[in-house]
Backbone as a ProteinNet text record, in pm:
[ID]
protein_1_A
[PRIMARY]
XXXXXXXXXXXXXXXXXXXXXXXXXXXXXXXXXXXXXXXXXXXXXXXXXXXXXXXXXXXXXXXXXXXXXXXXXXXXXXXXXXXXXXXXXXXXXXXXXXXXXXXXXXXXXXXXXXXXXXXXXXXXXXXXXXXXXXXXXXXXXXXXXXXXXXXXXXXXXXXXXXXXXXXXXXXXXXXXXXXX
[TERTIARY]
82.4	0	87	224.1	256.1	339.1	431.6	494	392.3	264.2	190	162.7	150.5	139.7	241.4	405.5	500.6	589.8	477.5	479.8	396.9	272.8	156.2	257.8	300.6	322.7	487.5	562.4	711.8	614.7	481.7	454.7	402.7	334.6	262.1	387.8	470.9	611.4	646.9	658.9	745.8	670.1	516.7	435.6	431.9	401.3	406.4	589.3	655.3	755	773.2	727	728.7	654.2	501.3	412.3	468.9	522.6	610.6	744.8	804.7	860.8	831.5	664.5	628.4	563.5	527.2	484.6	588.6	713.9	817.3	868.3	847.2	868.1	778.5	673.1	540.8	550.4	613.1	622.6	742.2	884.1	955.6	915.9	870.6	816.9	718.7	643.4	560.2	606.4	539.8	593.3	458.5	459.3	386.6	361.2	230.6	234.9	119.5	35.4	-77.9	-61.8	-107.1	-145.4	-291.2	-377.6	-538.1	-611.9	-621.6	-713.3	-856.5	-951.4	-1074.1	-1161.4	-1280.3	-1395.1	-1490.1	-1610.3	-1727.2	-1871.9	-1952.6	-2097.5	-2050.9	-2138.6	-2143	-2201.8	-2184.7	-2199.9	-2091.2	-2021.6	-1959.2	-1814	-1864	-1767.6	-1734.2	-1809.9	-1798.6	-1693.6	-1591.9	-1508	-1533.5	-1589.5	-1661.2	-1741.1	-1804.7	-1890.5	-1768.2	-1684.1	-1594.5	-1526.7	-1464.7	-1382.3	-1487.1	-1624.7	-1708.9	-1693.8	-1720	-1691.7	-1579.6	-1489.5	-1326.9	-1328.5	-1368.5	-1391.3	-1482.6	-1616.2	-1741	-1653	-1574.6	-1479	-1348.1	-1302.4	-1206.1	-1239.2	-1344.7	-1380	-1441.5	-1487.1	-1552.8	-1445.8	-1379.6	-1197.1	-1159.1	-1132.3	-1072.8	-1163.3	-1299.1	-1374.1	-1366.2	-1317.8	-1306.3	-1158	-1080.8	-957.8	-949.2	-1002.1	-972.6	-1075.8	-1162.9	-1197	-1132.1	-1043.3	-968.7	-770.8	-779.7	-641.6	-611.7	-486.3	-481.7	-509.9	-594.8	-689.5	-600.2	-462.3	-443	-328.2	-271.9	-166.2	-262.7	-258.8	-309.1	-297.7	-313.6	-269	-156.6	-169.7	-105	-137.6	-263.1	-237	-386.3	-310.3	-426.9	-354.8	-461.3	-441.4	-360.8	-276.5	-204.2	-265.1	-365.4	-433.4	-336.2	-337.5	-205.8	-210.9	-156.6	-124.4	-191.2	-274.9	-313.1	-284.2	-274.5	-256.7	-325.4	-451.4	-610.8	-524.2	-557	-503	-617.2	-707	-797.7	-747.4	-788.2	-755.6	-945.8	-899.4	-1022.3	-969.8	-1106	-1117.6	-1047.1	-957.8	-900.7	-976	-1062.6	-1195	-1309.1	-1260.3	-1350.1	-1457.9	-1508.9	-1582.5	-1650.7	-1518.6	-1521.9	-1513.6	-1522.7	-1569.2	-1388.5	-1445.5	-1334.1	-1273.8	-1145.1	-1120.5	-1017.6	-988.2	-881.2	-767.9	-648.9	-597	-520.1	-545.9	-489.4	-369	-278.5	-213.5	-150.3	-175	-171.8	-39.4	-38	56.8	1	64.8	62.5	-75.2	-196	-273	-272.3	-377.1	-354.9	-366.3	-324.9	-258.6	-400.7	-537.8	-625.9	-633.8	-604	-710.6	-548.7	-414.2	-318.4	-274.2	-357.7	-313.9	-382.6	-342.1	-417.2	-558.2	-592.4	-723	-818.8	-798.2	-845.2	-854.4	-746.8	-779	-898.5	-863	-1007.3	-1148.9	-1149.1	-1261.4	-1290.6	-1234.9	-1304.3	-1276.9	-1181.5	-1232.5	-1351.6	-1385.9	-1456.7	-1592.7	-1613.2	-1739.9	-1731.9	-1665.2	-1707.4	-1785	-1633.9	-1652.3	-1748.6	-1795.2	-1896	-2027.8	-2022.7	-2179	-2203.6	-2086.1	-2111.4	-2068.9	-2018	-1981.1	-2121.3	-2187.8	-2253.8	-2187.4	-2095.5	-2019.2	-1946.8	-1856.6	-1817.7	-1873.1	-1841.1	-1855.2	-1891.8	-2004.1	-1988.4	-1952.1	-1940.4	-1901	-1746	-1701.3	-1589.4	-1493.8	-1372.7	-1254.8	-1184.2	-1116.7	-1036.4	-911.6	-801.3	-684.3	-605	-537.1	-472.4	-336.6	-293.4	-101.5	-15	27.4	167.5	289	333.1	402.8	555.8	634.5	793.2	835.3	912.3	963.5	1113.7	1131.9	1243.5	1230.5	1328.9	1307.5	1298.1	1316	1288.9	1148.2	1095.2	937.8	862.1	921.7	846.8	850.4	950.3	986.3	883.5	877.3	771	615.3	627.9	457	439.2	562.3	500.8	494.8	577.3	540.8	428.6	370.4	231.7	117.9	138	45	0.2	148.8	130.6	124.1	77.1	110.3	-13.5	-142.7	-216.9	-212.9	-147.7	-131.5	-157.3	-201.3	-157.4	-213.2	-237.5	-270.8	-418.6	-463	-613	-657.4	-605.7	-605.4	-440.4	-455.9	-388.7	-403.1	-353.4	-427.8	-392.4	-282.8	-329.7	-436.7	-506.8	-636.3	-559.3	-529.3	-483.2	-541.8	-692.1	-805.3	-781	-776.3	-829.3	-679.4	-576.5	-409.2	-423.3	-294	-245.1	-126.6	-77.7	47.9	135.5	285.7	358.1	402	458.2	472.5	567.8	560.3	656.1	797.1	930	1040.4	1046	1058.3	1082.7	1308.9
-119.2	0	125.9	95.4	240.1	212.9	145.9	147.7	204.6	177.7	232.6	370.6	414.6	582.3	621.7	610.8	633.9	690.7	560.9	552.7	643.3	661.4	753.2	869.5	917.4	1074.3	1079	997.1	1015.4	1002.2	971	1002.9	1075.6	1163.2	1287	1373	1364.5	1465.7	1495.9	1356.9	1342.5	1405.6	1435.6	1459.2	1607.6	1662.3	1811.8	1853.9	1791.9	1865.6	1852.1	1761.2	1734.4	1841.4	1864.3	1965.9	2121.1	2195.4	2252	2302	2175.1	2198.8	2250.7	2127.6	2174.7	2320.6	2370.3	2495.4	2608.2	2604.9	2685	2672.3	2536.3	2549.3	2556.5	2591.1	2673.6	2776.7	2862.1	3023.3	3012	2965.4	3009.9	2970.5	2885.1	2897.8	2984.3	3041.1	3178.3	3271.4	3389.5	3549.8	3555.5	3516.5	3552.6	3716	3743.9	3918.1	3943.7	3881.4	3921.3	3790.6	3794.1	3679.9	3721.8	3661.3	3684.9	3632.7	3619.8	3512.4	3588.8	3443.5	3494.6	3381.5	3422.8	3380.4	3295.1	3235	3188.3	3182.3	3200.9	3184.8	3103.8	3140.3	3022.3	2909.7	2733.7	2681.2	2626.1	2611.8	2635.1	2485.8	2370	2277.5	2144.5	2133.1	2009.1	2047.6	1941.4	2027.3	2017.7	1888.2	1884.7	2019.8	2122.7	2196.6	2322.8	2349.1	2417.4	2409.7	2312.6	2334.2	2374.9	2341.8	2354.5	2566.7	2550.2	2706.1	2771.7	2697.9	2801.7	2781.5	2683.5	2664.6	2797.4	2829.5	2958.1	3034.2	3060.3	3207.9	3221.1	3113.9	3156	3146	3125.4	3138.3	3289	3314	3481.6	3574.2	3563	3631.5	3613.1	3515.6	3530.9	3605.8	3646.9	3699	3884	3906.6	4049.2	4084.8	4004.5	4034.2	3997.6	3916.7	3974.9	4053.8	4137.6	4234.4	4346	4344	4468.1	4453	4371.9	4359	4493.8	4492.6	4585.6	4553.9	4655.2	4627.6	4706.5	4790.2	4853.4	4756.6	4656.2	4529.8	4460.4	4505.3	4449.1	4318.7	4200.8	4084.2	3983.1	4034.4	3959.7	3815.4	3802.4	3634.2	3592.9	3488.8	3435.5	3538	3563.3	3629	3516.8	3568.2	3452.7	3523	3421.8	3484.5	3472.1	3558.2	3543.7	3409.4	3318.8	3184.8	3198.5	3111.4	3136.1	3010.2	2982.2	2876.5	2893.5	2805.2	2838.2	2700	2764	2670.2	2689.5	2554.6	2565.4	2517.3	2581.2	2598.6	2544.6	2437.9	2442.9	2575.2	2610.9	2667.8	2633	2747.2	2652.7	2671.3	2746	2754.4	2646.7	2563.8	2398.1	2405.2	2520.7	2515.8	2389.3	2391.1	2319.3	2350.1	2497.3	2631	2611.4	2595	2620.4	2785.2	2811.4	2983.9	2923.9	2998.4	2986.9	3138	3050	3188.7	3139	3268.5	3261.1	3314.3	3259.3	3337.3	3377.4	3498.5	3550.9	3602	3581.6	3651.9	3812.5	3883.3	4012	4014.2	4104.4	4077.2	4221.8	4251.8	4374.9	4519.5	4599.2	4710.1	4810.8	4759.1	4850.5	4753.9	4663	4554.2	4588.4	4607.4	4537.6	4685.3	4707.8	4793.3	4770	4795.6	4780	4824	4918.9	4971.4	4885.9	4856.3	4801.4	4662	4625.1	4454.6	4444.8	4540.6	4527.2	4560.3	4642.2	4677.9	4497.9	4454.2	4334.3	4219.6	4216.1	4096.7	4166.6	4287.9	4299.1	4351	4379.4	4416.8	4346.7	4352.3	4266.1	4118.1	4081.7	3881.3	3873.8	3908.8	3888.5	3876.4	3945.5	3981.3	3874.1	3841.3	3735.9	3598	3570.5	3460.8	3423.2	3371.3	3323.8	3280	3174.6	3129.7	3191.7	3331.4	3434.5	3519.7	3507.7	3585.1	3745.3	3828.8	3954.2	4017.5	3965.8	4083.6	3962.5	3855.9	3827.2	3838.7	3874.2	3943.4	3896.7	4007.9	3969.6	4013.7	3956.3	3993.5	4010.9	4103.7	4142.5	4153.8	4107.2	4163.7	4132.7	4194.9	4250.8	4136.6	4021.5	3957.8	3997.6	3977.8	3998.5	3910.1	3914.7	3839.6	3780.5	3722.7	3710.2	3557.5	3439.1	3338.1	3281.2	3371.5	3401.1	3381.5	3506	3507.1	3398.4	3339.8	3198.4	3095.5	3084	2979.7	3019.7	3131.6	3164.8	3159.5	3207.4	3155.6	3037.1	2917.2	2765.3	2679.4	2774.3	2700.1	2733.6	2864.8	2938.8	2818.8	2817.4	2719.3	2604	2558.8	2430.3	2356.9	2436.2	2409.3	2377.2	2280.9	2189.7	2087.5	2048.3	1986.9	1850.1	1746	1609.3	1504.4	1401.2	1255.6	1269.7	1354.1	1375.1	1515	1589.8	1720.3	1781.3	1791.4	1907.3	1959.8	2119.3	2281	2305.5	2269	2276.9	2197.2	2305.3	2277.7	2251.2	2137.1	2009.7	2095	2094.3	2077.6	2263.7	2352.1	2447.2	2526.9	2480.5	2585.9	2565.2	2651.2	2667.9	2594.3	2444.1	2392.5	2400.8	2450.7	2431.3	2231	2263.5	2177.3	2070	1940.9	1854.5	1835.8	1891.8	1826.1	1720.6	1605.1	1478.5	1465.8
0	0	0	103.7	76.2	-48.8	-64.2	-180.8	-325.4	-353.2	-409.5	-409.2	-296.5	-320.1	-289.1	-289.7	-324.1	-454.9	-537.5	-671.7	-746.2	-688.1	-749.1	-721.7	-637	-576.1	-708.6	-693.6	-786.5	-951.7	-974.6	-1105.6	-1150.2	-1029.8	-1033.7	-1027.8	-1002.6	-961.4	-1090.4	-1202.3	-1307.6	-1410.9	-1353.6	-1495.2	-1469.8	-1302.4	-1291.6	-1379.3	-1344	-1405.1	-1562	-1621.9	-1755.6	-1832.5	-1742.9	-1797	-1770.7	-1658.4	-1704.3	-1807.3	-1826.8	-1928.2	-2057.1	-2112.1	-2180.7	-2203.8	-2092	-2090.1	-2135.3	-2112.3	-2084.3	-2227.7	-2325.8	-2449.3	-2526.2	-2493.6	-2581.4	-2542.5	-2463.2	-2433.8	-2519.8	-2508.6	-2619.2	-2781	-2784.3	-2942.4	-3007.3	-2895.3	-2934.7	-2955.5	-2938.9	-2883	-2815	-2665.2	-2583.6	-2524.4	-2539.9	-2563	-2422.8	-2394.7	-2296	-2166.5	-2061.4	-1946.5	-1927.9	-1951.4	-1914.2	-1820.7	-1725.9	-1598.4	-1609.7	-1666.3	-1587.9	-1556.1	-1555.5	-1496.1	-1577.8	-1487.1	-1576.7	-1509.3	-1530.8	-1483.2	-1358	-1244.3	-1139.2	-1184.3	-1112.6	-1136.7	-1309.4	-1312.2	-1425.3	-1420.5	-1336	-1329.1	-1370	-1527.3	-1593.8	-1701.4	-1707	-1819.5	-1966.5	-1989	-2114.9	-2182.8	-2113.2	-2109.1	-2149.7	-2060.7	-2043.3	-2176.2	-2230.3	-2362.4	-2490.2	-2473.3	-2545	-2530.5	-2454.8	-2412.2	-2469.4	-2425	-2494.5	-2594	-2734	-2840.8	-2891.4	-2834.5	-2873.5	-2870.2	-2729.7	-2709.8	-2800	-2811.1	-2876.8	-3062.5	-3115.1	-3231.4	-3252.7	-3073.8	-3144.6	-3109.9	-3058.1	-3006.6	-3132	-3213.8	-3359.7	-3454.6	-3449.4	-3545.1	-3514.1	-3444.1	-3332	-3375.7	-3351.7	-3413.9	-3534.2	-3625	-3788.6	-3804.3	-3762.5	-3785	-3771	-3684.1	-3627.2	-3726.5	-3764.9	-3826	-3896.8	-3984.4	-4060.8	-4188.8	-4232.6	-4351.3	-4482.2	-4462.3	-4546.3	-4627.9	-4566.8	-4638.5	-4759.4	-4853.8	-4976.6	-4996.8	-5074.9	-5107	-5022.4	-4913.3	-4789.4	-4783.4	-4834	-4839.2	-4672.4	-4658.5	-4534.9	-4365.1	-4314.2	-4180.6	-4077.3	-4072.7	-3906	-3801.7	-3738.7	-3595.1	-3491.7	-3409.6	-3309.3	-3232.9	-3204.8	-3126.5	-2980.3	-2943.9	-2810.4	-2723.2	-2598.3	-2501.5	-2394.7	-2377.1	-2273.7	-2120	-2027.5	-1893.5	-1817.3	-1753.7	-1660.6	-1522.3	-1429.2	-1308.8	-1261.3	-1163.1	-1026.3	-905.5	-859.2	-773.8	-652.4	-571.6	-461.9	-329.4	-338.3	-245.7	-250	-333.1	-310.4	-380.2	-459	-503.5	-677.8	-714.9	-820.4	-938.8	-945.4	-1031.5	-1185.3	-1234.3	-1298	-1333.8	-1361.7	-1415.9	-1532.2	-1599.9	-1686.3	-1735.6	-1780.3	-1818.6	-1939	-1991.8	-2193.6	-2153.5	-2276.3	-2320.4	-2467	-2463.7	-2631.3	-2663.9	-2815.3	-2891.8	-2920.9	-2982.7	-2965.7	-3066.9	-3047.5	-3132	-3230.5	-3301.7	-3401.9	-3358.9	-3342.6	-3300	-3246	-3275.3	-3265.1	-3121.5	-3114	-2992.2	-2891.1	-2946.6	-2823.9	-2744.9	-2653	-2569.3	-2475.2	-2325.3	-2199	-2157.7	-2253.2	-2203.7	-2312.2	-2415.4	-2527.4	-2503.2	-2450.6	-2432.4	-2257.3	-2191.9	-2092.5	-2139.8	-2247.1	-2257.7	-2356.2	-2444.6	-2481.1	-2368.3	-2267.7	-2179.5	-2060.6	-2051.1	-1933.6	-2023.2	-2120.3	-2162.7	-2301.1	-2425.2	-2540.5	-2602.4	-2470	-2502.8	-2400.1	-2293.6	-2161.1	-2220.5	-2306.8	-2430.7	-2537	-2582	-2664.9	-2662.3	-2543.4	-2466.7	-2386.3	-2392.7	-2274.9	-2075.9	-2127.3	-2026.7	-1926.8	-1991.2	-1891.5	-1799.8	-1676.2	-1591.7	-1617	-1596.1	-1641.1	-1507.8	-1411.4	-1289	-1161.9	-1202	-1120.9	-1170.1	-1166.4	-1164.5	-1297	-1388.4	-1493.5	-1469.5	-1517.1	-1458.9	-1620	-1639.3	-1789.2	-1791.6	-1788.2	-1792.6	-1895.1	-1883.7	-2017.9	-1962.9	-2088	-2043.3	-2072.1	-1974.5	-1994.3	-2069.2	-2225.4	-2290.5	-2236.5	-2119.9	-2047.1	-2003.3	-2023.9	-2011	-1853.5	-1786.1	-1613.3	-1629.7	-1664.1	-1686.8	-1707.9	-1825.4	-1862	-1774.1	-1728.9	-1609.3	-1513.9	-1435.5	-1340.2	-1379.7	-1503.8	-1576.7	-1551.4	-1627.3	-1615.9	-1519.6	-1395.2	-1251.7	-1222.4	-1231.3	-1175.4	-1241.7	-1416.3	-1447.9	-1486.6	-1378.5	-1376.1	-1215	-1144.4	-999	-963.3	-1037.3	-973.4	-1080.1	-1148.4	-1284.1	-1168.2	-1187	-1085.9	-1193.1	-1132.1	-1200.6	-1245.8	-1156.7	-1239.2	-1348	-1323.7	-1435.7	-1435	-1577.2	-1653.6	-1706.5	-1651.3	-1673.1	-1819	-1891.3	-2027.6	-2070.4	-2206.4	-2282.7	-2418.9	-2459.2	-2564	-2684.7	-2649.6	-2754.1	-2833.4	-2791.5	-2731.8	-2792	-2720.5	-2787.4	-2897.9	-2957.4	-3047	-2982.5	-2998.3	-2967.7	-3105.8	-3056.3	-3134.2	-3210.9	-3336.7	-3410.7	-3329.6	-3339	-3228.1	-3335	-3331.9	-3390.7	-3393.4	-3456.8	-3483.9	-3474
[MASK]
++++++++++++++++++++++++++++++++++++++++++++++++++++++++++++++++++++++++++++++++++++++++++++++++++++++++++++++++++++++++++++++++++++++++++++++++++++++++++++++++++++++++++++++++++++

């Protein structure tokens, strides 16, 4: 018996640190530009439901920003939407509640500024999201392109990662290409 959860705990160890890693090399293969934490309707803790969700949001987040791109690059070809990476977090108040936090590449110059990116996470997407929260807390920050930084990001979001969830959303990123 104990030798068993000996074993559980050194494989939960091997996977929290593995999933960090991977985190820390999806921030360097990006250009990580925003950190976003937010919210969702109460009651909000099946995850099936939840990716169904970041799928709506992040399809109308891409329709908002190629609207806002720059329209004056002629024959540019297909739009590269900026790269995103969605992480769900349980509540650590027991609730069950899931939150999540994005993180974006730099998006188009009308949307990437601090007052501009609150006004679409605290009033835009709230409207046309069903699932989001319109009044619990959004958090916005400007990420340091510093490989310190990243390291401290992928401990932050990976520090409930265990044998039963991991806060990366598979379905949901933009994961970089695997080198062979």
């Amino acid at each position: 018996m104990k030798s068993i959860q000996q074993e559980e705990r050194k494989q939960a160890q091997r996977l929290k640190r593995n999933v960090k890693r991977l985190i820390t090399g999806e921030l360097q293969s990006i250009n990580p530009w925003w950190f976003i934490s937010f919210h969702y309707r109460d009651h909000h803790g099946k995850e099936d439901e939840l990716l169904q969700d970041v799928a709506d949001l992040k399809r109308k987040l891409h329709r908002i920003i190629y609207k806002s791109r720059d329209r004056s690059i002629k024959g540019a070809g297909e739009y590269p939407y900026p790269r995103m990476l969605f992480f769900h977090e349980t509540s650590h108040q027991g609730t069950g509640q899931f939150h999540t936090h994005l993180i974006a590449e730099k998006l188009p110059a009308r949307l990437n500024t601090q007052v501009e990116m609150e006004v679409l996470f605290r009033k835009r997407l709230p409207h046309k999201v069903k699932a989001l929260s319109k009044w619990k807390s959004i958090d916005i920050q400007r990420i340091n392109q510093q490989d310190d930084d990243y390291r401290c990001i992928s401990s932050y979001l990976g520090k409930q990662t265990s044998l039963e969830l991991i806060a990366l959303d598979p379905f949901n990123s933009d994961l970089s290409a695997r080198k062979q």
